[in-house]
C-alpha positions in Angstrom: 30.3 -57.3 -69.6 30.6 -58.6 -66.4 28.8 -56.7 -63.0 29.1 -56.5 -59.4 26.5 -54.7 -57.0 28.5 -53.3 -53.9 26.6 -52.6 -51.1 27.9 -50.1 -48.4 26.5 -50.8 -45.2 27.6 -48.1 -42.9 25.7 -45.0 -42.4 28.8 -42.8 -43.6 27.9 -42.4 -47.1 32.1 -41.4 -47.7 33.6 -43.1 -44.0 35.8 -46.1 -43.7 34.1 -48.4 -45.7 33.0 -47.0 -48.6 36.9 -45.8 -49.1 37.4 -50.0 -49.0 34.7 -50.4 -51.8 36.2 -47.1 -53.8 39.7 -49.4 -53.9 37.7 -51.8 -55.0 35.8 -50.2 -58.3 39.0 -48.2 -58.8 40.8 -51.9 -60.2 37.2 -53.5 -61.4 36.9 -50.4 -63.8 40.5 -51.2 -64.9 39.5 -54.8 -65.3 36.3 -53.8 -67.4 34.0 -55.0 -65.2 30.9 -53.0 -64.4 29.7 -52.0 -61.1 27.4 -50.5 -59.3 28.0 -48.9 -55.6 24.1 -48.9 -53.3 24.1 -47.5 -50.0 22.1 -49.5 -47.6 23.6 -48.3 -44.3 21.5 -45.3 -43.8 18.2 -46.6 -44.8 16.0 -47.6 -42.4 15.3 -51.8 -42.8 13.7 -53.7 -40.4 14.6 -57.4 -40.2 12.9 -60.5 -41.6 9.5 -61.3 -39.7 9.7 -65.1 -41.2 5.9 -64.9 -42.4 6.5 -66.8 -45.6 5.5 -64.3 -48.0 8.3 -64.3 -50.4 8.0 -67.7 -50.8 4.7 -67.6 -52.3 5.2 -64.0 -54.4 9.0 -64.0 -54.6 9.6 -61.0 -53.3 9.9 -59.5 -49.6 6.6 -58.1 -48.0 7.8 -55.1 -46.8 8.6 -52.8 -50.4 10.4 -49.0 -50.3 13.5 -50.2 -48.5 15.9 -51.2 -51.5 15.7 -55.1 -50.4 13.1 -55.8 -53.4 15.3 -53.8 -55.7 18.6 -54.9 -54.7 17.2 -58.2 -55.3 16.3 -57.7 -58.9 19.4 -56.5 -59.5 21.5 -59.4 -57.9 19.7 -61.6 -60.4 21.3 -60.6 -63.6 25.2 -59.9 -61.6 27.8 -62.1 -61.4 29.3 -60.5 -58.0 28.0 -59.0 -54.6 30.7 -57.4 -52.7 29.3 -56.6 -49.0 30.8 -53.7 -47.2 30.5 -53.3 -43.1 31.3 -51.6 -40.4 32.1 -53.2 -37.5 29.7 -53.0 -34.6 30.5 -54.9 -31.6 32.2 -57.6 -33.1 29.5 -57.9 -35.9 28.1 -56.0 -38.5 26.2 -53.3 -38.2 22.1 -54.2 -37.5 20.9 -52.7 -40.6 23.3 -55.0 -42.9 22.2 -57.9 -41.2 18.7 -56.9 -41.6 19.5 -56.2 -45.4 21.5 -59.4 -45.7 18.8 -61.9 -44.3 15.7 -60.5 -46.5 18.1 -60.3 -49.4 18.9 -63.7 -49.2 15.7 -65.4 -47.8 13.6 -63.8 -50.1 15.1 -64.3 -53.4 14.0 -67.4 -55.1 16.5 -67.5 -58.1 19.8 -69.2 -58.2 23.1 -67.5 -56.8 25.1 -70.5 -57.3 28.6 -69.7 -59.1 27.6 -65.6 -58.5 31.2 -64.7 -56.4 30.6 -63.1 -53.2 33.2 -61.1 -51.1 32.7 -59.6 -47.6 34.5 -56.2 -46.7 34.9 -55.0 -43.1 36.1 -51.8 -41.9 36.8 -50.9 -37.9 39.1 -48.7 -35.4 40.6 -52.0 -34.3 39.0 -55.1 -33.0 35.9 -57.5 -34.4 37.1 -57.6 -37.7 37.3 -61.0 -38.2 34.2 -62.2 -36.8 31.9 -59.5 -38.3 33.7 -61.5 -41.7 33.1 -64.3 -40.6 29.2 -63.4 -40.3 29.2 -62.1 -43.7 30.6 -64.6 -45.6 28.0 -67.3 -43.9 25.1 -66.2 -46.1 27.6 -66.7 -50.0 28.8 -70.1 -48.2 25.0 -71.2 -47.9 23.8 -70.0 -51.0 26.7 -71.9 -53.6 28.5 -68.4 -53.9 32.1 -69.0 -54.3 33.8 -66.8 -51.9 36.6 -64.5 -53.2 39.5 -64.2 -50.7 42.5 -61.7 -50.8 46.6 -61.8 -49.5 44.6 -61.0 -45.9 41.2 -60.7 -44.7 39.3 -58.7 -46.5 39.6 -55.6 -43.8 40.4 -51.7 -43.4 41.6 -50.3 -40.1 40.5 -46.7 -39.2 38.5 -44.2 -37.7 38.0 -42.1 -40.6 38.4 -42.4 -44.2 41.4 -40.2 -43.6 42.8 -43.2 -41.2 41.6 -45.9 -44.0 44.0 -44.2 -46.6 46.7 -44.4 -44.4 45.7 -47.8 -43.8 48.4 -49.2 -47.1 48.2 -53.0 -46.3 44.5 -52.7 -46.2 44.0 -51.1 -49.1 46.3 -53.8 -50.7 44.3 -56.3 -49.8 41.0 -54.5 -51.5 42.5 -54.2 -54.9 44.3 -57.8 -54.5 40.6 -58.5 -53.5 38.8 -56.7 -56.5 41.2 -58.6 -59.3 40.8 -62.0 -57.6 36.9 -61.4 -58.0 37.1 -60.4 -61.4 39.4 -63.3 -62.3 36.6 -65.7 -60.7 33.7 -64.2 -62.5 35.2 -64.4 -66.5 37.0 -68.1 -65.3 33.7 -69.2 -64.1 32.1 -67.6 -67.0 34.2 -69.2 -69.6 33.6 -72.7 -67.3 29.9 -72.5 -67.6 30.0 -71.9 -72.1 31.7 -75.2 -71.9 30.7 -77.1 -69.0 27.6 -75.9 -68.1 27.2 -75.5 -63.9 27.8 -78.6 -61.3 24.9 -80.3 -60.6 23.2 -78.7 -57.6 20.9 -81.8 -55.2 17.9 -80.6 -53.2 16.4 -84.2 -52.3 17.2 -84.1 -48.1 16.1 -81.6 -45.8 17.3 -82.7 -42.1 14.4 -81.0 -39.7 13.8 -84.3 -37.9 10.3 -84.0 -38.3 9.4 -86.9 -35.8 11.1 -85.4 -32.9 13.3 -88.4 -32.5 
């Protein structure tokens, strides 16, 4: 069976944006794919330091804050949705902290895993804090899964969000375009195997020139 990690970023453990991921598992159940919701928003993650460790020991430095674990799980899924609040036109701080170690740190493959950003706010920076989101799946080879809008809620409550129709519309659209990707691309890799993936150039311009 297929899986999906969501991650809710905001500190409201039932606000605005987990009521976007709830629209979400509500069609992946109905589409037999298994998920698993991990709230990141009110844990206390401090950002990447850059000191290189992972890339000697595979795994962050810093343990106790769910990066590590989240990690281990994101190896053997086929989906990550990540859910935000926006903060000043950007995610929150701690999902950007999250997001950075996650992806830094873990040495394995996450080419052909389908990635999906989800943003929640009152009413502006929606599209940028997407933006932001869907840089690190863009880098990484994750196919990004897109909806009939941006993948947003508008509200100030979870109250607001369900009021919010065309935005919960464009979660479920969201949720079965995922989990169309992940058993297409499935099916694609029994019988094709994935594309060929070069790592030969690294541009850093070593000689200053």
């Amino acid at each position: 069976m297929a899986k999906i990690l969501l991650l809710n970023g905001s500190a409201h453990q039932n606000g605005c944006t987990a009521t976007a991921l709830q629209e979400m598992i509500s069609v992946f159940e109905k589409e037999n794919v298994e998920t698993e919701l991990i709230q990141i928003g009110n844990k206390q993650i401090r950002g990447c330091i850059g000191c290189g460790f992972c890339k000697k020991n595979g795994r962050c430095v810093f343990n106790g804050d769910l990066v590590n674990e989240v990690a281990e799980k994101l190896e053997h899924a086929d989906g990550l949705v990540v859910g935000s609040p926006v903060y000043y036109a950007s995610p929150n701080g701690t999902v950007i902290s999250f997001m950075d170690r996650l992806f830094y740190s873990t040495s394995y493959s996450k080419q052909m895993k389908v990635g999906a950003a989800v943003v929640s706010c009152r009413r502006g920076g929606n599209t940028a804090s997407f933006d932001v989101l869907n840089k690190y799946f863009t880098i990484s080879g994750m196919p990004v899964a897109s909806s009939t809008y941006w993948n947003q809620v508008h509200g100030f409550s979870a109250e607001d969000v369900k009021k919010d129709l065309e935005g919960l519309q464009t979660m479920r659209n969201l949720a079965r375009n995922m989990a169309f990707m992940i058993k297409a691309f499935d099916m694609a890799k029994s019988t094709m195997g994935l594309p060929e993936m070069e790592r030969e150039f690294f541009t850093s311009f070593p000689d200053g020139k």
